[in-house]
C-alpha positions in Angstrom: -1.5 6.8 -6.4 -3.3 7.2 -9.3 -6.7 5.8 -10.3 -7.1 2.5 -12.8 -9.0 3.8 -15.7 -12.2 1.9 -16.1 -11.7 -0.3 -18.8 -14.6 -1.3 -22.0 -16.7 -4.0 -22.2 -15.0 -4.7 -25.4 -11.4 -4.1 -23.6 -12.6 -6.9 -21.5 -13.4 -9.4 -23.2 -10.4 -8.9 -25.6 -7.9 -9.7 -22.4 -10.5 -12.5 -21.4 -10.2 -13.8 -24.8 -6.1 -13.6 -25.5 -6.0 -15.0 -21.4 -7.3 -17.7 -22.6 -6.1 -18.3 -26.1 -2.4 -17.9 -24.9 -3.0 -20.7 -22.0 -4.2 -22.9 -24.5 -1.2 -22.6 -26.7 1.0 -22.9 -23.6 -0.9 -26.5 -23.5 -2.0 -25.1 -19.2 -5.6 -26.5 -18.2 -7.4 -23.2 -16.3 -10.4 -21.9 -15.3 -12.0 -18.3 -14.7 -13.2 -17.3 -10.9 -14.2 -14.7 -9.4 -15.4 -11.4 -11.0 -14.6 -12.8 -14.7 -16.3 -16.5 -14.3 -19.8 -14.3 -13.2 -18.9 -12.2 -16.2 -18.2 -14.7 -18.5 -21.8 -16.8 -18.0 -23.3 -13.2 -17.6 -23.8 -13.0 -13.9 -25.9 -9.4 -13.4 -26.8 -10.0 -9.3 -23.1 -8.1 -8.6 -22.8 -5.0 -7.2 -20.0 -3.2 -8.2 -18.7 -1.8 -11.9 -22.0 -1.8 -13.8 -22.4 -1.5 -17.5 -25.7 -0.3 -18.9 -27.3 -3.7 -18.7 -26.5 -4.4 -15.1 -23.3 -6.7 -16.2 -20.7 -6.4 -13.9 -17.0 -5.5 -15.1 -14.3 -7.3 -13.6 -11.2 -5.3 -12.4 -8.9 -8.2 -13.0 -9.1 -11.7 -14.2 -8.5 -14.3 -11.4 -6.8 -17.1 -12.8 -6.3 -21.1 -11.6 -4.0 -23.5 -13.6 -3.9 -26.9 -12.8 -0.3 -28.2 -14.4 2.0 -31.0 -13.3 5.3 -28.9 -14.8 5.8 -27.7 -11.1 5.7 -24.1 -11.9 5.0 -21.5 -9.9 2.8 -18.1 -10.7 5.7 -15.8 -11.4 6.9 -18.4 -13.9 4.0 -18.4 -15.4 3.8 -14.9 -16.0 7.4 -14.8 -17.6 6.1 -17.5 -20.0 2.8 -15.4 -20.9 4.8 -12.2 -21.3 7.7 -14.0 -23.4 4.5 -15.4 -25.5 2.5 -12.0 -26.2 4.0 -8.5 -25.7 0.5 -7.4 -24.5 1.0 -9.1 -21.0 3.5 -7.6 -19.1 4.5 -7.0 -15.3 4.9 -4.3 -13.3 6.4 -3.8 -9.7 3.7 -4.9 -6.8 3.0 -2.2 -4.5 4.7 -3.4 -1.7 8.2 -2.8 -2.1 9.0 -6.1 -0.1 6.9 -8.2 -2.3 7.9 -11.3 -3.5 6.0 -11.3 -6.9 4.8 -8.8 -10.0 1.6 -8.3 -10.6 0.9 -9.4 -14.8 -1.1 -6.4 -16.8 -2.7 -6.7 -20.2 -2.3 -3.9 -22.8 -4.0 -3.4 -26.2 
């Protein structure tokens, strides 16, 4: 399988930045975890993807939504690609899989 090109500093934050923007206008309370919340409030103590400074770069943004319209993730993602045409989903790698992971393109 072919290797995830390394994404930009600048790439990142612009998917950080429309993540977030398009949950607000979907009215959804979330928060960041993971790789993208140390990123965010400039954790440099990881030790993986480094930039220049020391910053680590996330591979993916971990998203949690707390929402009482009962929906569930895939849902979610449906809503966020019908919203932008920048988010989009793709088949998982398991072929038995019962969701699709969600991608963000410039």
């Amino acid at each position: 399988m072919p290797e995830t090109p390394k994404r930009t500093d600048k790439e990142i934050w612009e998917a950080i930045l429309v993540t977030a923007c398009t949950l607000d206008e979907l009215g959804y309370h979330y928060a960041f975890f993971g790789s993208a919340a140390c990123y965010i409030y400039g954790n440099t103590l990881s030790s993986y993807r480094y930039l220049e400074e020391g910053v680590r770069l996330p591979n993916d943004l971990d998203v949690v939504i707390s929402d009482n319209r009962k929906l569930d993730a895939e849902q979610i993602k449906v809503q966020l690609t019908e919203y932008d045409f920048r988010f989009y989903t793709v088949a998982a790698r398991d072929p038995n899989a019962k969701y699709r992971p969600l991608h963000f393109a410039r």
